[in-house]
ROPAFI-170660 format. One record per atom (N, C-alpha, C, O): x, y, z; residue in one letter. Coordinates in steps of 0.1 Angstrom, whole numbers, padded with zeros to 4 digits, always signed. Layout:
BEGIN
XYZa;...
end
This chain:
BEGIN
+0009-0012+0000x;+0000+0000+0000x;+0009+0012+0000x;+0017+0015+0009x;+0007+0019-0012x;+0014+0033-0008x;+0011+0042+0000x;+0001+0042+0006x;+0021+0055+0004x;+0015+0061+0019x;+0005+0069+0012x;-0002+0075+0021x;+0000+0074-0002x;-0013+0084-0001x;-0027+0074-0003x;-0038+0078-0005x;-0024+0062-0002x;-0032+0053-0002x;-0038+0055+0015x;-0049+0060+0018x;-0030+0052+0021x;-0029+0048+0036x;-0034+0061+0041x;-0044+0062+0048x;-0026+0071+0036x;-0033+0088+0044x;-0045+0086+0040x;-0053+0084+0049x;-0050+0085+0027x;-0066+0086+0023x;-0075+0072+0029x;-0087+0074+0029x;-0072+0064+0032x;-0079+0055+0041x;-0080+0058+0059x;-0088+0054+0068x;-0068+0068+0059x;-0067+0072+0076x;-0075+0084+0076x;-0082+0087+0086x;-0075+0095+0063x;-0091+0108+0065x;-0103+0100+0065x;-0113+0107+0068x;-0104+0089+0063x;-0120+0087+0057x;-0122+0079+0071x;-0134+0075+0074x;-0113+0077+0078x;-0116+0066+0095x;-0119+0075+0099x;-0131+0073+0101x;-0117+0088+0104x;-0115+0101+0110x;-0129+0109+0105x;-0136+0118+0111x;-0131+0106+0096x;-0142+0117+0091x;-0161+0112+0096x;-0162+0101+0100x;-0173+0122+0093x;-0187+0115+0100x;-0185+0111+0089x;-0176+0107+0082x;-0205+0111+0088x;-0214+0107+0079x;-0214+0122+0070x;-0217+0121+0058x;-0211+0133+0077x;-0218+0147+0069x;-0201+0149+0064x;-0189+0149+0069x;-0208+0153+0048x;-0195+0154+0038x;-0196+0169+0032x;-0188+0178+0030x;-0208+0168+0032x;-0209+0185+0027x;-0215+0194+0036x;-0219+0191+0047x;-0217+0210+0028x;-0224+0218+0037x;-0241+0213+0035x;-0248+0214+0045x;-0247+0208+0023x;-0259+0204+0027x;-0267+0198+0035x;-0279+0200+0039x;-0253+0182+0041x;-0258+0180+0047x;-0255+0181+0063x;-0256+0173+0073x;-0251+0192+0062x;-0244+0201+0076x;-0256+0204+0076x;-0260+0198+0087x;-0268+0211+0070x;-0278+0220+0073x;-0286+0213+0071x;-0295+0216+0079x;-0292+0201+0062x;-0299+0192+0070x;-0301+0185+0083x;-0312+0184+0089x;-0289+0179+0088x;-0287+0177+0097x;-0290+0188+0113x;-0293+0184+0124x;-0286+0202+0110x;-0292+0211+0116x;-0303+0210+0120x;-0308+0204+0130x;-0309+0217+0106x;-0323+0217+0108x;-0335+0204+0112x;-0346+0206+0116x;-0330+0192+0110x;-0336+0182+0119x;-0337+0182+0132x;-0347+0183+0139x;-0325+0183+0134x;-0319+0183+0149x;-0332+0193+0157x;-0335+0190+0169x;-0336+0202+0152x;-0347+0213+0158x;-0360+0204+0153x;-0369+0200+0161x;-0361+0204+0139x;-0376+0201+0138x;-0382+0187+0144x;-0394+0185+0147x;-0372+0178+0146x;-0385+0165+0150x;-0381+0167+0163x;-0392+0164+0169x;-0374+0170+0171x;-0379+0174+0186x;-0395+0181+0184x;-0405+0176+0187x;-0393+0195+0180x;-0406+0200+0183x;-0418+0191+0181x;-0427+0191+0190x;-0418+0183+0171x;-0426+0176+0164x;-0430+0164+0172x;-0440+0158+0171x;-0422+0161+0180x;-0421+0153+0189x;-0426+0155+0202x;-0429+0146+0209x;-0427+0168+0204x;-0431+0173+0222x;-0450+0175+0213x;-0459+0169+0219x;-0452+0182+0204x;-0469+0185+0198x;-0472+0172+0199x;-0484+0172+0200x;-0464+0158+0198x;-0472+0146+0193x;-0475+0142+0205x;-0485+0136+0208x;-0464+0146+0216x;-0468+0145+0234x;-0483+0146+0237x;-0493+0139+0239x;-0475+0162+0237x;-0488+0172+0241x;-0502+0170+0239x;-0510+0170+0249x;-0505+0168+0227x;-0516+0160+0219x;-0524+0148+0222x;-0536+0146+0222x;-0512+0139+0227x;-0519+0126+0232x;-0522+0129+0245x;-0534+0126+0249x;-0514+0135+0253x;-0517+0141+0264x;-0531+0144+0268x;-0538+0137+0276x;-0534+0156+0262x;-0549+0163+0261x;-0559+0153+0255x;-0570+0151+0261x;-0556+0148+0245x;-0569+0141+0239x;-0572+0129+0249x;-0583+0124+0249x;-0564+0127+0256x;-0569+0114+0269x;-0579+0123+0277x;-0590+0117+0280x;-0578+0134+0281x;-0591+0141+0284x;-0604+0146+0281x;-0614+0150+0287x;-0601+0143+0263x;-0614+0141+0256x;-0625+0134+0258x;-0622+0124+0265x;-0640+0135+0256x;-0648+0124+0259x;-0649+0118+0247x;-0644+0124+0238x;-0655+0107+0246x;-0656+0098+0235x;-0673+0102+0223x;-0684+0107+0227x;-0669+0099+0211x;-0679+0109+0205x;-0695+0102+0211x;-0698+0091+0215x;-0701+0114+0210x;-0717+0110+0218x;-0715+0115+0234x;-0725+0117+0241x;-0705+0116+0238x;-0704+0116+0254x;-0706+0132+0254x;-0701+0141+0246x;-0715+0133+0267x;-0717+0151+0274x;-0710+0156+0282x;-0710+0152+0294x;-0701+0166+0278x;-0690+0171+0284x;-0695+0185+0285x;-0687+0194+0287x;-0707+0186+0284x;-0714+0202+0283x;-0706+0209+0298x;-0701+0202+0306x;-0707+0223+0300x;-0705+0231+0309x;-0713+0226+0319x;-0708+0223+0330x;-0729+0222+0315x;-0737+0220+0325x;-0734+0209+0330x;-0736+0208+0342x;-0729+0197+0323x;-0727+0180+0327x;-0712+0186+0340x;-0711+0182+0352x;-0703+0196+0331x;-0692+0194+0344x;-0697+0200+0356x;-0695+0196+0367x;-0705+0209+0354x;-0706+0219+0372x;-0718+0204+0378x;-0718+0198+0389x;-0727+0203+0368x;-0735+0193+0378x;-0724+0181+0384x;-0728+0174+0394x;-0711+0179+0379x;-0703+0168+0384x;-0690+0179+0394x;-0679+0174+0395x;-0691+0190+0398x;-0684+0194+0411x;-0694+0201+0417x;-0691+0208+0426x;-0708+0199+0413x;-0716+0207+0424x;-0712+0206+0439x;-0704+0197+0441x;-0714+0211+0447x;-0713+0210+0462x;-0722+0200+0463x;-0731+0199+0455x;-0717+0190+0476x;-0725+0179+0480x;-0735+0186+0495x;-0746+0181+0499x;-0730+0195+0499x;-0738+0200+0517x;-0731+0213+0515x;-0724+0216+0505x;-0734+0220+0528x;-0731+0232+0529x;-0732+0233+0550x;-0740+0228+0558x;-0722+0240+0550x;-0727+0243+0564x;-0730+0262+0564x;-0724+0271+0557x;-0738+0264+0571x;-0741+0277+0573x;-0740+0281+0590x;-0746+0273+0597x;-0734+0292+0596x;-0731+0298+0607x;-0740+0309+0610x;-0738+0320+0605x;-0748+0309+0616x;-0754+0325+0620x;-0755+0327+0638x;-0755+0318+0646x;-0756+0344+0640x;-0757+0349+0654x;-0768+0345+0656x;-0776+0352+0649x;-0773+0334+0665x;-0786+0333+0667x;-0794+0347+0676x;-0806+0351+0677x;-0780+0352+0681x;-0784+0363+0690x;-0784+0378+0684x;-0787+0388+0691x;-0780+0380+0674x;-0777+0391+0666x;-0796+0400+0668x;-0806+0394+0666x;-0795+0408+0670x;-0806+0420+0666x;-0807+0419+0651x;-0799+0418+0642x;-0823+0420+0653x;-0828+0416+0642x;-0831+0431+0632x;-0835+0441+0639x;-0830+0432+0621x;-0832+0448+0613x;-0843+0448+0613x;-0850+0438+0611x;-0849+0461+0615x;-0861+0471+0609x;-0865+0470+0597x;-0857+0472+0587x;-0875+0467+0595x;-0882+0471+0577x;-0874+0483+0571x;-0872+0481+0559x;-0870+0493+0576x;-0865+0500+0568x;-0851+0502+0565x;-0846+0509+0556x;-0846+0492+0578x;-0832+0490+0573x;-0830+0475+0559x;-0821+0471+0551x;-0843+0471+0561x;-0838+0459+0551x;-0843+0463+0536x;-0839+0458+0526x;-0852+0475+0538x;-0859+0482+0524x;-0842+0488+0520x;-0839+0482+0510x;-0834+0495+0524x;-0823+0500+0523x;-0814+0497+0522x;-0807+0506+0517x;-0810+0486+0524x;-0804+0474+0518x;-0806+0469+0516x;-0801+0459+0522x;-0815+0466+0508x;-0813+0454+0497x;-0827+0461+0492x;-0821+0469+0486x;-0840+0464+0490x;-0848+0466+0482x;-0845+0479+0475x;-0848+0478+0462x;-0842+0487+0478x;-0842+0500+0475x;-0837+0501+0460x;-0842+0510+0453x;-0823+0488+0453x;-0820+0489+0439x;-0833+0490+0432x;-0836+0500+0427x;-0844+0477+0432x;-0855+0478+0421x;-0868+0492+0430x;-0872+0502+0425x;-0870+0489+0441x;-0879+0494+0442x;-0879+0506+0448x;-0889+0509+0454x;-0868+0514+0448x;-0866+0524+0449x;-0867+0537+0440x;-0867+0549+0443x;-0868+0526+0421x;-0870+0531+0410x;-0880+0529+0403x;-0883+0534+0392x;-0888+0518+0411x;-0894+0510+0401x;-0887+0499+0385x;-0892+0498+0374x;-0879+0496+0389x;-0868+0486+0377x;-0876+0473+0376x;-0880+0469+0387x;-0879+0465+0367x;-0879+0450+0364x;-0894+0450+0368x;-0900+0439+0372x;-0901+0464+0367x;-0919+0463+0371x;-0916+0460+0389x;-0924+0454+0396x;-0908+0463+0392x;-0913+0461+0406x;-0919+0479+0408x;-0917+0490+0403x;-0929+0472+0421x;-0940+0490+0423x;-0928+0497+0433x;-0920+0494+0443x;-0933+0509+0423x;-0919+0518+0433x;-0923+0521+0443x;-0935+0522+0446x;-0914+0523+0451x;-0919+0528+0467x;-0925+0541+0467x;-0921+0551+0461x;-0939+0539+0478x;-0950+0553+0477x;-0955+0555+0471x;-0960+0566+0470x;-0959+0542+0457x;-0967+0543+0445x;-0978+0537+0450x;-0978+0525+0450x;-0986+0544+0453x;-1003+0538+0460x;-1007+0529+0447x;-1008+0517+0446x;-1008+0537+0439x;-1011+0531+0418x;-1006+0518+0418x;-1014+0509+0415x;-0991+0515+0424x;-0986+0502+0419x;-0989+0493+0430x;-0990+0481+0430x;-0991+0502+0438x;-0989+0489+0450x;-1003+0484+0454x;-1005+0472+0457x;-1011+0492+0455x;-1028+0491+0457x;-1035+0473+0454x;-1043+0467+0460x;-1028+0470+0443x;-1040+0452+0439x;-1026+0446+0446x;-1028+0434+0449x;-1016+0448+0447x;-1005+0436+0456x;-1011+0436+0467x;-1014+0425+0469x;-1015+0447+0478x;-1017+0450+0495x;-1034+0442+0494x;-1039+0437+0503x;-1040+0443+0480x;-1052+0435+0481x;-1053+0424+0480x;-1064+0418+0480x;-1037+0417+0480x;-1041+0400+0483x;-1030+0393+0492x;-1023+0382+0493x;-1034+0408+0501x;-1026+0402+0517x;-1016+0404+0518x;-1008+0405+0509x;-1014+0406+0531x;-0999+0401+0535x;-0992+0389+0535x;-0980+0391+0534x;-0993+0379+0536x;-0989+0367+0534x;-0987+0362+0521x;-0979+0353+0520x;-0993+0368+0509x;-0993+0368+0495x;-0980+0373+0494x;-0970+0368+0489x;-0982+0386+0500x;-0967+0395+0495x;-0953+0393+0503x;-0942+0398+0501x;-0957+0383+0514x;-0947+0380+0522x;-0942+0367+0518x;-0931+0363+0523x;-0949+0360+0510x;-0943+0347+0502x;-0941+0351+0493x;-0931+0344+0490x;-0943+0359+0482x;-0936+0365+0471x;-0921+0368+0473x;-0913+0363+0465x;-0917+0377+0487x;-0903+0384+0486x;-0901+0374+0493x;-0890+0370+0488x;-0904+0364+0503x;-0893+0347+0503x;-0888+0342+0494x;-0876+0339+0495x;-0895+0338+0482x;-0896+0329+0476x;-0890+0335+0461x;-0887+0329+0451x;-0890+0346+0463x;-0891+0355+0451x;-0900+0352+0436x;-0904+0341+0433x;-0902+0363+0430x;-0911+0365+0422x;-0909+0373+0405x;-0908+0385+0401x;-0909+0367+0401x;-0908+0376+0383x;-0892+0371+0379x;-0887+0360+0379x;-0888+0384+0378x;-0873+0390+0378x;-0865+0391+0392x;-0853+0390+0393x;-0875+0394+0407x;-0867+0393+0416x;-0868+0379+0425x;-0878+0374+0428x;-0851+0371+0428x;-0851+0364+0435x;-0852+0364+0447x;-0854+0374+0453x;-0852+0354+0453x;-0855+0350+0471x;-0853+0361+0477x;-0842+0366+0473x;-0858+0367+0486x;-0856+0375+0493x;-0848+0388+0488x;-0842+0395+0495x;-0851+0390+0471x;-0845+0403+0468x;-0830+0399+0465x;-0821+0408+0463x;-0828+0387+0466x;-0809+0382+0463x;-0808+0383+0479x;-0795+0381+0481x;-0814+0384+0492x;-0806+0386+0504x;-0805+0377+0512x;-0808+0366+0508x;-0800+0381+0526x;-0800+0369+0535x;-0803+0371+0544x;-0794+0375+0552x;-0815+0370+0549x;-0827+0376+0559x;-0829+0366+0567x;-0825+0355+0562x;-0837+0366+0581x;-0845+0361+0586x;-0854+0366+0580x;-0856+0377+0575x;-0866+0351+0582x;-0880+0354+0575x;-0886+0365+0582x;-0896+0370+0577x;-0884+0370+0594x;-0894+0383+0597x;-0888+0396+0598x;-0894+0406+0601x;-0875+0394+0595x;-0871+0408+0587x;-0874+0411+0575x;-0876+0423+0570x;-0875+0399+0567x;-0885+0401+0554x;-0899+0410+0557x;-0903+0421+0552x;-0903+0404+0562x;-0919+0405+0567x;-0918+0418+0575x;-0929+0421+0579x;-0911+0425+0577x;-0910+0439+0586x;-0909+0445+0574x;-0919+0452+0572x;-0899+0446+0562x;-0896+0447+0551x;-0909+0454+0542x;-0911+0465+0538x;-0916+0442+0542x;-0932+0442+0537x;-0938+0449+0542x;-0944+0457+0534x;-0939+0451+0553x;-0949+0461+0563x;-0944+0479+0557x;-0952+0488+0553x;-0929+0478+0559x;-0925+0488+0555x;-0930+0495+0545x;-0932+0507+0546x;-0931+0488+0535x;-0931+0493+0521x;-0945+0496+0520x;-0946+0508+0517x;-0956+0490+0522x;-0968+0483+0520x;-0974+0502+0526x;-0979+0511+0520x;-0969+0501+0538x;-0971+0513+0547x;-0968+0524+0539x;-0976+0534+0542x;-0958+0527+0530x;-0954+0536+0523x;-0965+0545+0511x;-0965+0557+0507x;-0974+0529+0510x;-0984+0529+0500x;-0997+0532+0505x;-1006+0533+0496x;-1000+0533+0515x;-1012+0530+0522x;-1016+0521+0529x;-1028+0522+0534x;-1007+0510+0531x;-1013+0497+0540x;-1013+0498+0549x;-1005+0507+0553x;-1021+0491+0558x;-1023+0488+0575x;-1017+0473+0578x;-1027+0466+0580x;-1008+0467+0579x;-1007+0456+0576x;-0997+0456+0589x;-0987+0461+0586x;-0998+0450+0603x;-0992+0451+0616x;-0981+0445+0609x;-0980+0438+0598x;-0968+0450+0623x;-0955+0447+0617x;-0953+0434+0622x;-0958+0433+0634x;-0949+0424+0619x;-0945+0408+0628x;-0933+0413+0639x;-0924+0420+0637x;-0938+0405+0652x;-0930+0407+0663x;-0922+0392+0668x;-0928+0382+0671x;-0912+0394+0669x;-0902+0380+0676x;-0908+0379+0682x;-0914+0386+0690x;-0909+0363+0679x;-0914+0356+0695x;-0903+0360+0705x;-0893+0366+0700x;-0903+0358+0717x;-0899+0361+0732x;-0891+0346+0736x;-0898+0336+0739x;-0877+0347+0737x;-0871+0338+0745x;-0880+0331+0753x;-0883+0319+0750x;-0884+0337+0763x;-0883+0326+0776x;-0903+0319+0767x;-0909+0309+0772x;-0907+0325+0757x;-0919+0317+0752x;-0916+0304+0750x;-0923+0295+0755x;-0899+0301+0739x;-0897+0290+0738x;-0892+0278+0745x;-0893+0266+0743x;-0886+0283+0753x;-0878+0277+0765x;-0890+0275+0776x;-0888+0266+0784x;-0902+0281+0778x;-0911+0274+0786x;-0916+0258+0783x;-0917+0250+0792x;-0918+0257+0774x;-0923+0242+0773x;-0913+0231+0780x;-0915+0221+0787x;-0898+0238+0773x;-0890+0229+0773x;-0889+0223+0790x;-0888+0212+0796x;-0889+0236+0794x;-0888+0237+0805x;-0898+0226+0819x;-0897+0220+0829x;-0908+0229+0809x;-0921+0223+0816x;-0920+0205+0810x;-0922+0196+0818x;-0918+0203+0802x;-0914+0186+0796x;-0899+0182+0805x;-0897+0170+0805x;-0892+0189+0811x;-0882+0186+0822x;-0888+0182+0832x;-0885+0172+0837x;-0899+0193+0836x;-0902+0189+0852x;-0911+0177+0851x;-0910+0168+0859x;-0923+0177+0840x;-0931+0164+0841x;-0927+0152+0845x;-0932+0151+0856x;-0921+0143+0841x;-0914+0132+0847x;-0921+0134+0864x;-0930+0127+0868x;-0914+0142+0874x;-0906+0142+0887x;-0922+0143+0890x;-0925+0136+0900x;-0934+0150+0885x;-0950+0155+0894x;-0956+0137+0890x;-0965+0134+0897x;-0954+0128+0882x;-0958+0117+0878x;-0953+0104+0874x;-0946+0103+0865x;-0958+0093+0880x;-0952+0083+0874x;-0949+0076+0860x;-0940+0067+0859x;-0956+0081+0850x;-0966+0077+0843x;-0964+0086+0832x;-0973+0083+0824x;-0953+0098+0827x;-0956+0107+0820x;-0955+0100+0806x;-0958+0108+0796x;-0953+0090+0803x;-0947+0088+0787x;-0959+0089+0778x;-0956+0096+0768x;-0977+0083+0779x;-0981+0087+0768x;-0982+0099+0764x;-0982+0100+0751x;-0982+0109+0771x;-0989+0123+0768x;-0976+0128+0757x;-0980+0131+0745x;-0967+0128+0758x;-0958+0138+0749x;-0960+0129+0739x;-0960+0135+0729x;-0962+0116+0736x;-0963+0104+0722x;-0972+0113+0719x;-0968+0120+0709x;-0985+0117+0726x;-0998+0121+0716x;-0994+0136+0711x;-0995+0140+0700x;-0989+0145+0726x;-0984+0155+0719x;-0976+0155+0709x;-0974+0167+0707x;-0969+0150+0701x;-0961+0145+0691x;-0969+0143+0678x;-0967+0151+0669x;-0979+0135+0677x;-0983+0133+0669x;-0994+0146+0665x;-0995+0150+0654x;-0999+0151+0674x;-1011+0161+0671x;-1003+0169+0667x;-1007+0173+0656x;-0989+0175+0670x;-0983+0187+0663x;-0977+0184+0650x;-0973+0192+0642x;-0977+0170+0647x;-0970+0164+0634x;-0984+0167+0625x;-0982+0177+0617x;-0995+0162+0623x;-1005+0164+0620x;-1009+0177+0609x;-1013+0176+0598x;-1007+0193+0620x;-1012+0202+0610x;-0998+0204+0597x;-1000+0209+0585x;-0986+0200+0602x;-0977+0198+0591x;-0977+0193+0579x;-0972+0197+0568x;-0983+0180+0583x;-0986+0173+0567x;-1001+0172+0560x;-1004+0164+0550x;-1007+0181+0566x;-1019+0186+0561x;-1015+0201+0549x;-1019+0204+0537x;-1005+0209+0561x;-1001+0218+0549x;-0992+0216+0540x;-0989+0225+0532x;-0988+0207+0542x;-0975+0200+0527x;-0991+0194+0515x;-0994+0196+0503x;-0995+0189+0521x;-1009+0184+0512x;-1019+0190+0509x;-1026+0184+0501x;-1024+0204+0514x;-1032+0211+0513x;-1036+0214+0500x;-1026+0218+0495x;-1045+0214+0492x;-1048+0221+0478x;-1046+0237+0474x;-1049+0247+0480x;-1042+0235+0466x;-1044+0253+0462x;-1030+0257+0461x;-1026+0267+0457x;-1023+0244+0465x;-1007+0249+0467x;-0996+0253+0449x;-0986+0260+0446x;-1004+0246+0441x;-1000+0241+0427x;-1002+0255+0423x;-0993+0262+0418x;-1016+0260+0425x;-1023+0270+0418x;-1017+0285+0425x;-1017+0296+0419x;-1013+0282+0439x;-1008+0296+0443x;-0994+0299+0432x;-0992+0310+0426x;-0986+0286+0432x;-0973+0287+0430x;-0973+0295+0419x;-0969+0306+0418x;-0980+0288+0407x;-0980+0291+0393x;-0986+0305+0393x;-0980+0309+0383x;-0993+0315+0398x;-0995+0323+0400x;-0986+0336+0405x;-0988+0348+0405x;-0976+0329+0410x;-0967+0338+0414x;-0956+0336+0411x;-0949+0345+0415x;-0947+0325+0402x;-0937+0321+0396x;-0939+0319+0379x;-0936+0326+0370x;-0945+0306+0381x;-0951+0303+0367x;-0959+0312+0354x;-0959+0309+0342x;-0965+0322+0359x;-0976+0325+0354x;-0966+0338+0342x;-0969+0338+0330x;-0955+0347+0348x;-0949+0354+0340x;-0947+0347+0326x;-0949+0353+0315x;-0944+0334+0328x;-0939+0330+0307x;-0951+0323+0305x;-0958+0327+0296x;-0956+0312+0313x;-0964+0305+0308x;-0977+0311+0302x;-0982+0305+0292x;-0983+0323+0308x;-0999+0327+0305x;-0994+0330+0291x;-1001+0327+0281x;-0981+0335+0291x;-0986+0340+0273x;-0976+0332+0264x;-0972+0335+0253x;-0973+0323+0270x;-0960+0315+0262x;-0946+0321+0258x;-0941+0317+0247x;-0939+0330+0266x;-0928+0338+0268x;-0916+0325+0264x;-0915+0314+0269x;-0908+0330+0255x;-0893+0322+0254x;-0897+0306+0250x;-0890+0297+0251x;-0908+0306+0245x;-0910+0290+0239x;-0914+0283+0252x;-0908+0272+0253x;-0922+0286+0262x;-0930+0279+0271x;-0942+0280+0265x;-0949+0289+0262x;-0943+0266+0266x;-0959+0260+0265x;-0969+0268+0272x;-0967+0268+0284x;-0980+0275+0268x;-0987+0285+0271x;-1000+0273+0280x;-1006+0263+0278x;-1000+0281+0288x;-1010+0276+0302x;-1028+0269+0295x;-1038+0276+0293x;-1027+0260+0294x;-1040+0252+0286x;-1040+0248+0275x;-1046+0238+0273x;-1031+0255+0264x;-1028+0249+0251x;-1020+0236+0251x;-1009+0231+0252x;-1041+0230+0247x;-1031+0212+0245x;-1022+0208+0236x;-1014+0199+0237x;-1026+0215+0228x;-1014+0214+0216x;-1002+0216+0220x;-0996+0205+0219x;-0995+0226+0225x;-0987+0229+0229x;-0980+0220+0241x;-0968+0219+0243x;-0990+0213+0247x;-0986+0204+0261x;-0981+0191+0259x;-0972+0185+0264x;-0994+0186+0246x;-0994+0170+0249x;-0982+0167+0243x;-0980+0156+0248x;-0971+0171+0235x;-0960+0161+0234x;-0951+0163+0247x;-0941+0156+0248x;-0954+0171+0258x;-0947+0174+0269x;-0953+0162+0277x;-0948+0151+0278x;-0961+0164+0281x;-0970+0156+0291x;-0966+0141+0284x;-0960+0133+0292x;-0967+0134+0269x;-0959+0120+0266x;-0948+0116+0271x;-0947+0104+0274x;-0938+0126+0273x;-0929+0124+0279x;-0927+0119+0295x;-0917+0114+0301x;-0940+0122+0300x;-0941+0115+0311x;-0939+0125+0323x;-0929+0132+0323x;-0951+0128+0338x;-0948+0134+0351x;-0934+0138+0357x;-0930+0148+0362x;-0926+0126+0355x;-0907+0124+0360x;-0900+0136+0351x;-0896+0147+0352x;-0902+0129+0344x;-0897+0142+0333x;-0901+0156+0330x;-0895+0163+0322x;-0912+0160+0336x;-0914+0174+0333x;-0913+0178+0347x;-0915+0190+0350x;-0911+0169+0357x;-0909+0175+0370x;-0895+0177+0370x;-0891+0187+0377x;-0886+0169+0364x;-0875+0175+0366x;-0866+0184+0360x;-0856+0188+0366x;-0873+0190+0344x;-0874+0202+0339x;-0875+0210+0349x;-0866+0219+0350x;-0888+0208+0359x;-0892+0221+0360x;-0882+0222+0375x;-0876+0232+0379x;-0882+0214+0379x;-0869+0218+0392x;-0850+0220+0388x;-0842+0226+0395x;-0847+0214+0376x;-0838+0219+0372x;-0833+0226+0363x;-0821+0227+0359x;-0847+0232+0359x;-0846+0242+0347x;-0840+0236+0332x;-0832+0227+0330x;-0849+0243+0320x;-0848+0238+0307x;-0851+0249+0296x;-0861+0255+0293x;-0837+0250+0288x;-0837+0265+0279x;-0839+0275+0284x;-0830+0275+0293x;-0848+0288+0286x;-0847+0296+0290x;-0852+0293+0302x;-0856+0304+0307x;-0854+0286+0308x;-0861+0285+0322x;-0851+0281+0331x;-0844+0270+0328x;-0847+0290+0345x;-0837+0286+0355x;-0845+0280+0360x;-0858+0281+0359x;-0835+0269+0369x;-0841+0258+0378x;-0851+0264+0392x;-0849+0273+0400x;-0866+0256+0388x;-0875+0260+0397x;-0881+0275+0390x;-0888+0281+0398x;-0880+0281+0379x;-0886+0289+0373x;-0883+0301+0382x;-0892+0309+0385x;-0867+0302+0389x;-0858+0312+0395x;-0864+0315+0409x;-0861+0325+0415x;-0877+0302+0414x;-0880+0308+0428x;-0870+0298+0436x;-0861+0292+0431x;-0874+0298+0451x;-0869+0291+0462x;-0878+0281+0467x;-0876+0275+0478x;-0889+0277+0459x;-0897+0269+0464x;-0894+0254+0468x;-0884+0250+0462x;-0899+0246+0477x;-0897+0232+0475x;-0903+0225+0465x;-0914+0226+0460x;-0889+0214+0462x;-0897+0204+0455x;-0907+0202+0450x;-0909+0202+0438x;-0918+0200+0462x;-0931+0196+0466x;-0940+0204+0459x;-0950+0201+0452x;-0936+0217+0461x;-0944+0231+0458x;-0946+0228+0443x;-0957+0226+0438x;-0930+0228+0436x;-0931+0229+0421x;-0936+0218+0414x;-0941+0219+0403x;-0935+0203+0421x;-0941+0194+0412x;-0957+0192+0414x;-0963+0182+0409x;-0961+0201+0420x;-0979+0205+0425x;-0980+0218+0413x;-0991+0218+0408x;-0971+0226+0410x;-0973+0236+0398x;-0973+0228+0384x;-0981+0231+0376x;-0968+0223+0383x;-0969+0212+0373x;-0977+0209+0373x;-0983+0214+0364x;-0986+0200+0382x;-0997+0194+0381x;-1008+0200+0377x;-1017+0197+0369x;-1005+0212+0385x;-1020+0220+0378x;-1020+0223+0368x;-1030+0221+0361x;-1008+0230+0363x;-1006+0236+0348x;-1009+0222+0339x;-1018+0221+0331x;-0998+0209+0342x;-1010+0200+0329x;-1021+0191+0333x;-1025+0181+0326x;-1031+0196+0350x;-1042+0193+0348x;-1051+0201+0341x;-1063+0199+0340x;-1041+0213+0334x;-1051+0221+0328x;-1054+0223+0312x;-1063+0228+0306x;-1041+0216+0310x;-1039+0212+0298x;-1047+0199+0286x;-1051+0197+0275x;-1048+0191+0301x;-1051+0177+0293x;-1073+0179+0289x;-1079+0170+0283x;
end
């Protein structure tokens, strides 16, 4: 072997694979692109494991119903002083009804307020619990029910009503019984039937008023009646069977649970605070009035 044999066999042991500048800059440019290419192909599989499978409901609504809260605890001063009707008109009523906004009757409008004070106080004092139209429970607040009710008086009074103001029961009112079911035992041998029957007689007018009639027809009257009387937002208008019967096919379960968890433009419970009980009794009436 001669020695430029030998030198040119000893450059080529010594030298890569890249002979030119082409493939200097291919080799570059690889070197960057399938990494990248390679971390998107990650990324990608990554995320799509998060996907649902086609047909599956991943709606906004399916996720919050799947972290809803399961309970709640709530804390209050059982002893706190209770507000004045006009401290609760003042905060918190005064936004609508201070202007009259969202049809609520402005305050001191005898005009607006005159056929509300004509169907009671307890009408108008389950309206602002429960809330009504455009305004929710309690006006959006967080009341005791007879600061509400002082509330009412307030306003009502502004307008012309006579409508007495509600007064706290009195401590030692509640604590007397208790007091008195302590000592029984010690004056008798014998006390055990009486508080059984007392038990049952007080249980009694409770589930008479969970059962009472008229309950379906109040509700819808003070909730329902805004879309339904005239068919507002694509609600089935109040007696049109046409309008009902492919609802009502679908079956009582199913439109009870429309109606408590809301469907298209309808928020759940038709934006009041009612029970359960209340709204699948509004139902009832609305398609006993239908069929």
């Amino acid at each position: 072997m001669s020695a430029n044999d030998h030198t040119t066999a000893h450059a080529e042991v010594h030298t890569g694979p890249i002979k030119t500048p082409q493939q200097l800059l291919a080799a570059v440019f690889f070197s960057f692109v399938v990494p990248i290419f390679a971390i998107i192909g990650l990324v990608y599989y990554v995320t799509s494991a998060n996907k649902p499978l086609a047909g599956s409901d991943n709606s906004e609504r399916a996720v919050a119903q799947r972290i809803q809260k399961i309970g709640m605890v709530e804390i209050r001063d059982a002893n706190r002083v209770l507000k004045t009707g006009e401290e609760v008109f003042k905060a918190q009523c005064v936004t609508c009804h201070g202007a009259g906004l969202a049809g609520a009757p402005k305050f001191g409008d005898a005009a607006a307020w005159s056929p509300r004070i004509s169907t009671g106080y307890d009408a108008l004092l389950l309206s602002a619990l429960k809330g009504k139209n455009a305004m929710g429970a309690q006006g959006g607040g967080d009341y005791e029910d007879i600061e509400i009710g002082r509330a009412v008086v307030y306003m009502t009074a502004a307008a012309g009503g006579k409508f007495p103001e509600p007064v706290a029961p009195a401590a030692g009112a509640a604590s007397a019984p208790v007091a008195a079911a302590a000592t029984a035992p010690a004056a008798t041998a014998t006390p055990a039937p009486a508080p059984a029957a007392t038990v049952v007689a007080a249980a009694a007018p409770v589930v008479a008023a969970a059962a009472a009639p008229g309950v379906g027809e109040a509700l819808y009257k003070q909730v329902c009646m805004a879309c339904h009387a005239a068919g507002v937002a694509g609600s089935p208008k109040f007696g049109d069977k046409t309008a009902w019967a492919p609802r009502i096919k679908t079956g009582m379960e199913t439109l009870y649970a429309s109606a408590i968890k809301g469907k298209g433009a309808m928020p759940p419970k038709g934006g009041s605070a009612a029970p359960d009980a209340d709204i699948r009794a509004a139902v009832d009436y609305m398609v006993g009035a239908a069929k």
